[in-house]
C-alpha positions, 0 to 999 in steps of 0.5 A: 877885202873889206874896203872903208871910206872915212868921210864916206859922208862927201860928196865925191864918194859917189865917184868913188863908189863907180869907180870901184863899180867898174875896176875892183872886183876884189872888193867884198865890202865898201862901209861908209864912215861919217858923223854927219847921218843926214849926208850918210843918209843920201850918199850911201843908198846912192852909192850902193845903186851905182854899183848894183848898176854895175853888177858889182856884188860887194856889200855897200853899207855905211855908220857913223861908227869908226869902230865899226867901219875899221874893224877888220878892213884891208885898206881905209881911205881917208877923205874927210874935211874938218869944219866943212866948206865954212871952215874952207871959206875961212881959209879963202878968205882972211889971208886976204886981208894980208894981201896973200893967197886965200887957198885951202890948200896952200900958203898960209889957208892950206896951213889953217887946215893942216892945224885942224885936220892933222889931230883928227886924221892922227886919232882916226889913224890910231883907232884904224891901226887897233881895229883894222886887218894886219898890215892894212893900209891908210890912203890919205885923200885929205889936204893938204895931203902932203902934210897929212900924209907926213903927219901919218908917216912920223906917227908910224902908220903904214901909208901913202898919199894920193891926189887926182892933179897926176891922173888928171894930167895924164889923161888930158895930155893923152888925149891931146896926143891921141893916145889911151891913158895906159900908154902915156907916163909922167916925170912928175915931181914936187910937193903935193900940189906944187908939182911940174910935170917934166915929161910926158912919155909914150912908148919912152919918148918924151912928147912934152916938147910935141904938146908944147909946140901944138898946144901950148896955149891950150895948156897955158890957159888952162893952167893960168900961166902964160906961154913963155914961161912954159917955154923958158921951165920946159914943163908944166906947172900944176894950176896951183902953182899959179898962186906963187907966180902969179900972186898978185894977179891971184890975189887980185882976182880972189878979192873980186869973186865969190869963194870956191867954199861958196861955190862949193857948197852951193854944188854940194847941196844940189848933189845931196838933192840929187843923191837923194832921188831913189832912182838915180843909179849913176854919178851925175855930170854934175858932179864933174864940176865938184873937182876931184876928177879921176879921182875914183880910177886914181885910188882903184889902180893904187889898191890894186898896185899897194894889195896885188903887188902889182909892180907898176908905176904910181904918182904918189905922196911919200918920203923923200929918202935922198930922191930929191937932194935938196930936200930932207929925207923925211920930207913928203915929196909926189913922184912917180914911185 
């Protein structure tokens, strides 16, 4: 299968390319696509390497045609950034002086990005529905990737949504419970990002009141909310949902600290240097400190399930049809599906 990455460009596309290296052996082809033929430049020859070092045989190749990319391709992964970390920093910066959240991804930034990256997602798309193979498929990894994959959905594309905030979840409480990942599953449910995990089931008891109990600060801190509030819900909040109910303290804290566009771009630039050494034939740790972790295991097991009917379980963005009551049937909702 022809596999093509729209935005092969990023940074994160190295974590990808290992995790493909690793877990689909289906793959005969993986091309890159980007405008940007300096980012190409480093990020396709050291992706190509990853997976050589992993024996895999597939053909790496990458362009900055669209055309040439979706041409016949199984599936396309979308991943791109309309305006890049400057346009990101905006989004982080101005609701500030509103006294709101500065976030690329919710509130009133997130919605900033949506209107500029759902034009050129949809145009992509519709170049992808002409040129790819019969029945591909479009995984949508944009944010907000709840809206985008609504966008998607309306305009009659065959696709789904995907985030890394489920899988990151799940391997986290699995190792607090001691357990492999593939024997922990998630009642997980909400909009992209605003989501609660409402259970953590291993061998189909929940453990989540056991993860509580024993770690419960640990979880609290890494979430940003405090203990109590844990207790009172009985689940745990995605740290996104941080801005909403702590906003004050939120907002406090962003209007006293660099951007994460900055501190983003400053990684960025360091991994494209390091991308670009001929010998580095892995993902390097720095790029765990880029976001976006399991991200490469979470769009492997979904190509697998959505292409090999694989009948298993995935956290993903997709219509509501009546799963949620309170919400419309076209609204796009993250659940186990």
């Amino acid at each position: 299968m022809k596999l093509t990455v729209i935005g092969g460009g990023s940074t994160y596309t190295p974590e990808l390319a290992d995790g493909l290296g690793r877990l689909a052996p289906g793959v005969t082809e993986l091309v890159l696509v980007d405008p940007d033929e300096t980012r190409l430049a480093a990020v396709g020859p050291v992706s190509a390497r990853i997976m050589r070092a992993q024996g895999h045989p597939a053909r790496v190749r990458w362009t900055t045609s669209l055309d040439d990319g979706a041409d016949g391709a199984g599936a396309v992964l979308i991943q791109l950034r309309v305006g890049g970390q400057a346009a990101r920093d905006r989004d982080e910066t101005w609701p500030l002086d509103y006294g709101r959240i500065g976030q690329e991804t919710t509130g009133s930034g997130g919605l900033a990005k949506a209107l500029r990256t759902v034009p050129v997602v949809l145009e992509v798309a519709e170049r992808v529905r002409r040129r790819a193979a019969p029945g591909a498929w479009i995984i949508d990894f944009t944010n907000p990737v709840g809206i985008v994959t609504r966008a998607l959905l309306d305009a009659g594309h065959r696709t789904v949504g995907l985030c890394n905030v489920a899988i990151g979840f799940q391997r986290w409480f699995a190792s607090l419970l001691g357990v492999s990942p593939g024997e922990v599953s998630l009642d997980h449910a909400g909009l992209n990002h605003l989501t609660w995990t409402r259970a953590v089931l291993v061998d189909g008891k929940d453990r989540l009141p056991d993860l509580l109990a024993g770690h419960g600060e640990e979880i609290a801190g890494r979430i940003g909310l405090p203990l109590p509030l844990l207790s009172e819900l009985g689940a745990v909040p995605s740290y996104y949902l941080r801005y909403f109910y702590a906003h004050d303290a939120a907002v406090g804290e962003q209007r006293e600290r660099p951007t994460r566009a900055a501190e983003v771009a400053g990684l960025e630039r360091e991994l494209l240097r390091m991308y670009a050494d001929p010998a580095l034939d892995h993902k390097p740790e720095l790029l765990s400190h880029r976001g976006g972790a399991f991200y490469s295991e979470a769009a492997v097991a979904l190509l697998s399930s959505l292409l090999g009917d694989g009948q298993d379980v995935q956290v993903v963005n997709l219509r509501n049809n009546g799963t949620l009551t309170f919400l419309d049937d076209d609204a796009v909702i993250e659940v186990p599906a």
